[in-house]
C-alpha positions, 0 to 999 in steps of 0.5 A, a space after each residue: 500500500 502507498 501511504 500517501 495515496 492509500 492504493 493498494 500497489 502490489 498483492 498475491 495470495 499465496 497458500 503459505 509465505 516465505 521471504 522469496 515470495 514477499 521479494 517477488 511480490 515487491 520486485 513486480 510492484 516496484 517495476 509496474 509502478 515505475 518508481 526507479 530513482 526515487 527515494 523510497 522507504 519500504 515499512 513492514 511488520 517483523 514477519 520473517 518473510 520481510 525481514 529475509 536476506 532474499 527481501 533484504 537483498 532485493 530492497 538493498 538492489 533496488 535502492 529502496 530502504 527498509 523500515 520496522 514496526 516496533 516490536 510488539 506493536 501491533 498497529 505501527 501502521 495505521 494506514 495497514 489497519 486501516 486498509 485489513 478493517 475496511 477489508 473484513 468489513 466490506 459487504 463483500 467479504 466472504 463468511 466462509 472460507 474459500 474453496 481454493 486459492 483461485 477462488 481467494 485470488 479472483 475475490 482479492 482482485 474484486 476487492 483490489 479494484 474497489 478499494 483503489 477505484 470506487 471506494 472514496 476515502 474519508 481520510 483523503 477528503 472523499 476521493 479513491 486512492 487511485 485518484 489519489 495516486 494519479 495526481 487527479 485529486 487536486 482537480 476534483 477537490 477544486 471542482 467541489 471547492 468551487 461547488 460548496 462556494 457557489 452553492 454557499 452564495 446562492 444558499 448562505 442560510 446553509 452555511 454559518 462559517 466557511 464550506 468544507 476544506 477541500 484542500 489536498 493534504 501534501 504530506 503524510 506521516 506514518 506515525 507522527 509523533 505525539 504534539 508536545 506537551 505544554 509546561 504546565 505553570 505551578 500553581 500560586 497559592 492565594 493568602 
């Protein structure tokens, strides 16, 4: 998954996991999206698979640098958690097992395409990921600006303060950090 746009960019269903697999699952995402030359960090849990030299090995060939959940942290990646809740919870998921690995794969494509290009995403002000990832967000939140501002002027009772924000968040964090604290002043006490 992209953290930026949310996307999903790269899966396979596989029976068992193994660190060739997670390598070459990586090493097709990373061809078919063309991200050659850029700076790119690649944050997984502590799975062996992702920790394995072949992994280890592909991400140092590639230039990509790789990054860890703290152990013990279960949800170090909000965005991952996220995305598996939005999985579980899709009308569509099934309440049974699959019948064969071809079957969890075609339901997974099924899912892939609607997370990615029907789904609108709050966090991302309502529009799918794959907008997101191709840049056509900023036109379609312009679009709904210019909307709500027209619409606000020809209704103003609608409204008691400004629309809703429809600029595009430029930057991501994967775990931002805690705001820091205000020092607290001692207390006087009265006479």
């Amino acid at each position: 998954m992209d953290v930026f746009s949310r996307k999903i960019v790269g899966w396979e269903v596989y029976e068992t996991e193994s660190t060739d697999q997670a390598s070459r699952v990586f090493h097709k995402t990373y061809l078919r999206e063309g991200i050659a030359g850029d700076d790119l960090v690649l944050h997984s849990d502590n799975g062996s698979p992702m920790k394995g030299a072949t992994m280890l090995a592909t991400l140092q060939r590639l230039g990509v640098m790789p990054s860890f959940s703290r152990p013990s942290v279960s949800d170090d990646n909000p965005y991952s958690e996220a995305l598996f809740k939005t999985l579980k919870y899709h009308p569509g998921f099934p309440d049974k097992p699959f019948d064969c690995l071809e079957e969890a794969r075609i339901w997974v494509v099924g899912f892939q395409h609607w997370y990615n290009e029907v789904h609108r995403h709050s966090a991302l002000k309502f529009v799918t990921p794959g907008q997101r990832h191709r840049g056509e967000d900023i036109a379609i939140l312009e679009q709904r600006h210019l909307l709500y501002e027209a619409t606000k002027v020809c209704l103003p009772g609608r409204w008691s303060r400004t629309t809703r924000n429809w600029t595009p968040v430029e930057t991501v964090y994967l775990n931002p950090g805690k705001p820091a604290k205000k020092e607290v002043e001692p207390k006087q006490n009265a006479a």
